[in-house]
TORLUM-757996 format. One line per field, with one value per residue (C-alpha): residue number from 1; x, y, z. Coordinates in nm, 2 decimals, m for minus. Each point is the difference from the previous one (the first is absolute). Layout:
N
resi c(NUM/...) $
u c(X/...) $
v c(Y/...) $
w c(Z/...) $
// end
This chain:
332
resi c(1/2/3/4/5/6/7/8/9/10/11/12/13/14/15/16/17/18/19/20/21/22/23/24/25/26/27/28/29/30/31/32/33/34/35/36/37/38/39/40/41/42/43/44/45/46/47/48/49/50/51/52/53/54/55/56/57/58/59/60/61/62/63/64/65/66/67/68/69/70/71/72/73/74/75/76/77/78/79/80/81/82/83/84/85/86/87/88/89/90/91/92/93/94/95/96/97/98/99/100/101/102/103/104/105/106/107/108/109/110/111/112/113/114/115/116/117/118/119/120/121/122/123/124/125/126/127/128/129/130/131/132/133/134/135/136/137/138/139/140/141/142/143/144/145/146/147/148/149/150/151/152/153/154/155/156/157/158/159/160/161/162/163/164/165/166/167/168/169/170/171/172/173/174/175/176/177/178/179/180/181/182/183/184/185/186/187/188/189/190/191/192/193/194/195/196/197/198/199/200/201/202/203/204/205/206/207/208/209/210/211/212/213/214/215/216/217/218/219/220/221/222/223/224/225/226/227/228/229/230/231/232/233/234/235/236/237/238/239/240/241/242/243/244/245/246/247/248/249/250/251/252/253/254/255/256/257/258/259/260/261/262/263/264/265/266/267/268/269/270/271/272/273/274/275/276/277/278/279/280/281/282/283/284/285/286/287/288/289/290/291/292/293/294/295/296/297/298/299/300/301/302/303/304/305/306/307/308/309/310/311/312/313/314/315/316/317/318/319/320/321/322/323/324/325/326/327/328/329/330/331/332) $
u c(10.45/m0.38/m0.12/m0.30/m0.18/m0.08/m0.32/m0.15/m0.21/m0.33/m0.08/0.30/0.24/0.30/0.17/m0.12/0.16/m0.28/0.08/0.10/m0.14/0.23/m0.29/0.19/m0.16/0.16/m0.15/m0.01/m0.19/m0.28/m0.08/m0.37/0.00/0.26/m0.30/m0.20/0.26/0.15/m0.35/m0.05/0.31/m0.09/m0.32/0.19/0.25/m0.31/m0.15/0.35/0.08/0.19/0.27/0.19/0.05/0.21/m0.07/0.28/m0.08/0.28/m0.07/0.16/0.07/m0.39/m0.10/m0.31/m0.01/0.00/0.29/m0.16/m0.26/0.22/0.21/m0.38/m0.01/0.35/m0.09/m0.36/0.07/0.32/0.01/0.04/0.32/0.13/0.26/0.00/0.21/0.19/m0.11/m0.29/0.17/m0.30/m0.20/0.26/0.28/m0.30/m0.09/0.38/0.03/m0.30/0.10/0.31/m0.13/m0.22/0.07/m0.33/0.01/m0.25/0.02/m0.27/0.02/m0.36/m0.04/m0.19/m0.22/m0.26/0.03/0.14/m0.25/0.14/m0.26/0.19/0.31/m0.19/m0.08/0.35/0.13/m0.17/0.14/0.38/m0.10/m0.28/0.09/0.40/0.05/0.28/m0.15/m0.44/0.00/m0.29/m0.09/m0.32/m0.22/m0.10/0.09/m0.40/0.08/0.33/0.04/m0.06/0.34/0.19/m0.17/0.10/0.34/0.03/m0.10/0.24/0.27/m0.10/m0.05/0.33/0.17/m0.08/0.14/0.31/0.15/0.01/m0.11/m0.40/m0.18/m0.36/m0.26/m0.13/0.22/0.03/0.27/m0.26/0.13/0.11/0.30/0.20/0.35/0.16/m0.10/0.06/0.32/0.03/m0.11/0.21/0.29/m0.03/0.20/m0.12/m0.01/m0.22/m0.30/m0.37/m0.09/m0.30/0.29/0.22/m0.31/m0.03/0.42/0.05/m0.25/m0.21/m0.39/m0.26/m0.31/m0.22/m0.30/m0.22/m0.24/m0.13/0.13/m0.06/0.00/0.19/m0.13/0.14/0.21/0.16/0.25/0.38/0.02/m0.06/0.01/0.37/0.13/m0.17/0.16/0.32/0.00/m0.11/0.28/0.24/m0.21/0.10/0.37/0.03/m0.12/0.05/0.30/m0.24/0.02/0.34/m0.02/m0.29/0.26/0.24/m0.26/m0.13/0.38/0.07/m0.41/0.10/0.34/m0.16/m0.26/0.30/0.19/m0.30/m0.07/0.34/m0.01/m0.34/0.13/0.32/m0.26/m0.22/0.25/0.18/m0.31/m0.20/0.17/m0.08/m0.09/m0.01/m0.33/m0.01/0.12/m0.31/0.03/0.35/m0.07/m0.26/0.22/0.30/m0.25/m0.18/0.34/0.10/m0.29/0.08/0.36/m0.12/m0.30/0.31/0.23/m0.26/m0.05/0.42/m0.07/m0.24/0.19/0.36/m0.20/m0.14/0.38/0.12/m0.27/0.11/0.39/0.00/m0.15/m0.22/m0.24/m0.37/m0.10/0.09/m0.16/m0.10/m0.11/m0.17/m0.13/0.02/m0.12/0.33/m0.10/m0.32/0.19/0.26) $
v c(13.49/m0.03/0.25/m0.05/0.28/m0.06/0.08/m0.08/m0.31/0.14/m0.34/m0.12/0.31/m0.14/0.12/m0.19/0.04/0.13/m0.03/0.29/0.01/0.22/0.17/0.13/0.24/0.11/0.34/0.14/0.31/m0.11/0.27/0.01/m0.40/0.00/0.12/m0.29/m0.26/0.13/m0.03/m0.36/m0.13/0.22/m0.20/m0.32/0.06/0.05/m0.33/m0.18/0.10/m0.26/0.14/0.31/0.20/0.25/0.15/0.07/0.24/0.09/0.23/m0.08/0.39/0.05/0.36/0.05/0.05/m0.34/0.07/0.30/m0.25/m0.27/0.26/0.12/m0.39/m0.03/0.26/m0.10/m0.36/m0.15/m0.37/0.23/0.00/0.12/0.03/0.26/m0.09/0.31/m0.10/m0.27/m0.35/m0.24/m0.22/m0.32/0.33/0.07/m0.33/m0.09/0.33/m0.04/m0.36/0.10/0.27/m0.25/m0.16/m0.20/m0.41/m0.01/0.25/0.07/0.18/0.16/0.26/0.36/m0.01/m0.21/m0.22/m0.29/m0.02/0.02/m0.15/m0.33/0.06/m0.19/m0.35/0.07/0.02/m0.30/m0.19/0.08/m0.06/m0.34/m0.15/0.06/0.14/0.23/0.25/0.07/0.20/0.14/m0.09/0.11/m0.27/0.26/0.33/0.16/0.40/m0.05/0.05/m0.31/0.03/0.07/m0.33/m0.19/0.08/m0.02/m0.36/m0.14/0.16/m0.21/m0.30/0.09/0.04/m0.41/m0.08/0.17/0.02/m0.24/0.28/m0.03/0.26/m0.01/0.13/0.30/0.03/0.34/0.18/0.00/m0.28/m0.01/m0.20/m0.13/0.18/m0.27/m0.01/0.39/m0.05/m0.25/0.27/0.26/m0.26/0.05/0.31/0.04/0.34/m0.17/m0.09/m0.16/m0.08/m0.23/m0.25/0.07/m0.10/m0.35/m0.07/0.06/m0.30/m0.08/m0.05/0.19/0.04/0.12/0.23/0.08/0.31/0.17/0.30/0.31/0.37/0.25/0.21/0.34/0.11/m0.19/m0.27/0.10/m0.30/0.02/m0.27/0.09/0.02/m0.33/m0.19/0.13/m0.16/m0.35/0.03/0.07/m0.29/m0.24/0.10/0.01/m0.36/m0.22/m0.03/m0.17/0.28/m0.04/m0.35/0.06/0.24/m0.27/m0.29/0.27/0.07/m0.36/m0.07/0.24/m0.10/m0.35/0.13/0.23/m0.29/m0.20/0.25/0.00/m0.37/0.04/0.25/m0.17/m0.32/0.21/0.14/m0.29/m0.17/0.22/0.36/0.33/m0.04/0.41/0.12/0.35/0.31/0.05/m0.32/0.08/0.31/m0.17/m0.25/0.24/0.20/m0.28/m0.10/0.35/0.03/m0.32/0.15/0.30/m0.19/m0.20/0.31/0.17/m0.29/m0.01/0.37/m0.03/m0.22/0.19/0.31/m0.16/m0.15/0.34/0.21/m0.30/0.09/0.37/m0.06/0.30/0.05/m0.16/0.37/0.32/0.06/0.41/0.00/m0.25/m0.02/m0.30/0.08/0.04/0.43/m0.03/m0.24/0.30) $
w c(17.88/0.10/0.21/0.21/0.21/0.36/0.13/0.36/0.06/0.18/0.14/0.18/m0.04/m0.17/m0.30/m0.33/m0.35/m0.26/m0.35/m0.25/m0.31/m0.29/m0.26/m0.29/m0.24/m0.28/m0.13/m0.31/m0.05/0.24/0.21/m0.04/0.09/0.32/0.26/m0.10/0.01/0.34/0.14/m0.13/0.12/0.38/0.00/m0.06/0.29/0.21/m0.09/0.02/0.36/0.09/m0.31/0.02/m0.34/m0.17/m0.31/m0.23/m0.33/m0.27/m0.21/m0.32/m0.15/0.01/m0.24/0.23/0.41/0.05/0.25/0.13/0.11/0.12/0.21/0.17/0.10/0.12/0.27/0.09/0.03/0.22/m0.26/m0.33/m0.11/m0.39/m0.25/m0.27/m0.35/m0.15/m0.32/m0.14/0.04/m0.08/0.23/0.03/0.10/0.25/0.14/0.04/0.27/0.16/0.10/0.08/0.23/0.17/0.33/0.08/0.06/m0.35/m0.29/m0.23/m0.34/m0.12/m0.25/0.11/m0.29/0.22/m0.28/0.28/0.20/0.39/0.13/m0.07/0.25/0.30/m0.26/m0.11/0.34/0.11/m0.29/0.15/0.36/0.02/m0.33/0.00/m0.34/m0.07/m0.19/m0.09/m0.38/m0.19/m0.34/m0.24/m0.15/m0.27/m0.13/m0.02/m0.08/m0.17/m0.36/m0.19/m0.22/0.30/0.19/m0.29/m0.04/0.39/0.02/m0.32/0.22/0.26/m0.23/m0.19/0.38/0.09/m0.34/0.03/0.33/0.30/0.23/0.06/0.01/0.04/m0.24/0.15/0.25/0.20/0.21/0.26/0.28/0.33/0.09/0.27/0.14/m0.17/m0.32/m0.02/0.09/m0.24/m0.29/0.15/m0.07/m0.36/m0.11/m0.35/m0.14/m0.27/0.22/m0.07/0.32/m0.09/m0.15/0.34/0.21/m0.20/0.00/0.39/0.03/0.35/0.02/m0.14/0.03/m0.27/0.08/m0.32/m0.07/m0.23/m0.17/0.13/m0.15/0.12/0.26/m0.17/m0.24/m0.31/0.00/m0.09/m0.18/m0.41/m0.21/m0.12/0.41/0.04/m0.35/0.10/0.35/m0.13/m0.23/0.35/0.19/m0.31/m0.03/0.37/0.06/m0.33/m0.22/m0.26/m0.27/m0.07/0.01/m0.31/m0.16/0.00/m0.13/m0.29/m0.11/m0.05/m0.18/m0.23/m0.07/m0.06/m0.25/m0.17/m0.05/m0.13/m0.25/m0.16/m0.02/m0.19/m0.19/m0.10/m0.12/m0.20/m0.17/m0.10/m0.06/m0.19/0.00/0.05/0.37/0.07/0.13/m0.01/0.10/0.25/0.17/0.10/0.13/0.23/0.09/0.08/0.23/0.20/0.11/0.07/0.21/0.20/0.09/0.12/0.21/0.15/0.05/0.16/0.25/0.03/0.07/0.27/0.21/m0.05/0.09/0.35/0.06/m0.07/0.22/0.26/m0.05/0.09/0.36/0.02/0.28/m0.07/0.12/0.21/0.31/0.05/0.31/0.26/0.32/0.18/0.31/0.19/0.01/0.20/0.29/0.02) $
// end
């Protein structure tokens, strides 16, 4: 259910309905950046006036004080609220909570690295309000500071993604968006334990609007994601939204099984025809192993998909809440 905040009308003294807007930040171990972002997103509330906020951090089993530092924020400032995980249940775990925790009219999702810049909200804002789209996302027209090999294999995925599944999903394309109640209710409808959020923001459908920038560097710190964390959720983006690698199991089975039985029929002729049609020991053996190989490629795609069915089967939380403070305390 929406929930707007009532405010006075200093003109004509009636009661008028002000917009909330949701800010979700999931944290992992950044302390030294929280300050900074809280004081960004304070000077945006001040310039949106007309918009009421509330700020919503998870701390997703942070090793540093980042929830030493959210906790100092929950007390100084009334639109704070968080949720601290009992163990470290990645950033889709954390996005899913924080959403769930918010109870604006518009949610936005933007990371605390100061990487999303959040001095977009207001366009963004105005996109949902004047131009009626459903949802305003972020996405980087270049990748300036990352590692070349890691900028390279990032855009195949991309490239790889269109090919694959039906789902779109923008080249570039961030977390950082803001979106209507809606639409968030519309992800929130989706009880995957498997989630990559940037293919559940494309299924759901409604409009969006795309705002580019350039890539910026972190403000502090180091990124928690390596190369391996990163190949390992493309491969849980492509099983989760295209079935097309087990269709190119099935279409590599039977092209093999076609050259097989092509090669016994050639075999048969030659040595009918002009006898002695073995070729060797060694090109056996390297025969016998490139179609080992391709069973085990297609096994290990087989496996991938029973593993997500079987992680989907045993219904375990998508994470475990420690503590929280949602306000309801400080009203006591």
């Amino acid at each position: 259910m929406n929930q707007s905040v009532e405010s006075q009308n200093d003109l004509n003294g009636e009661l008028i309905k002000k917009d909330c807007i949701s800010v979700v930040v999931p944290c992992y171990n950044e302390g030294e950046l929280l300050l900074v972002l809280h004081n960004k997103l304070c000077e945006i509330a001040q310039l949106m006036a007309e918009v009421d906020f509330e700020y919503i951090f998870v701390d997703d089993g942070s090793k540093d004080n980042t929830i030493t530092v959210i906790k100092s924020l929950y007390e100084k400032d009334s639109r704070v609220k968080y949720i601290s995980f009992s163990r470290n249940f990645g950033k889709e775990a954390a996005m899913l909570s924080g959403m769930q925790m918010a109870k604006g009219d518009f949610v936005a999702i933007i990371d605390a690295d100061m990487q999303d810049p959040p001095t977009m909200i207001p366009e963004m804002y105005k996109g949902i309000k004047e131009e009626g789209y459903d949802c305003v996302a972020a996405r980087r027209i270049n990748r300036i500071g990352e590692p070349k090999l890691r900028s390279f294999f990032a855009r195949q995925f991309y490239k790889l993604m269109r090919i694959l599944s039906k789902t779109e999903i923008v080249d570039g394309a961030r977390d950082f968006r803001l979106m209507t109640r809606q639409m968030t209710d519309a992800i929130l409808s989706v009880c995957e334990y498997n989630r990559f959020s940037k293919g559940i923001f494309s299924w759901v459908g409604f409009n969006t609007k795309w705002l580019e920038y350039e890539n910026i560097e972190r403000a502090g710190g180091r990124s928690k994601w390596s190369f391996w964390k990163l190949f390992l959720y493309s491969i849980d983006g492509i099983v989760a939204f295209s079935t097309a690698p087990l269709a190119l199991s099935s279409l590599l089975g039977i092209f093999f099984c076609a050259i097989a039985f092509i090669s016994i029929v050639i075999t048969i002729i030659r040595q009918l025809v002009w006898g002695g049609s073995a070729y060797g020991w060694s090109s056996l053996v390297c025969i016998i192993l490139f179609l080992a190989g391709i069973q085990l490629f297609c096994i290990g795609i087989l496996g991938q998909y029973l593993s997500k069915t079987y992680l989907e089967t045993k219904k375990r939380p998508v994470y475990i809440v420690k503590e929280k403070g949602d306000g309801s305390d400080k009203s006591k």
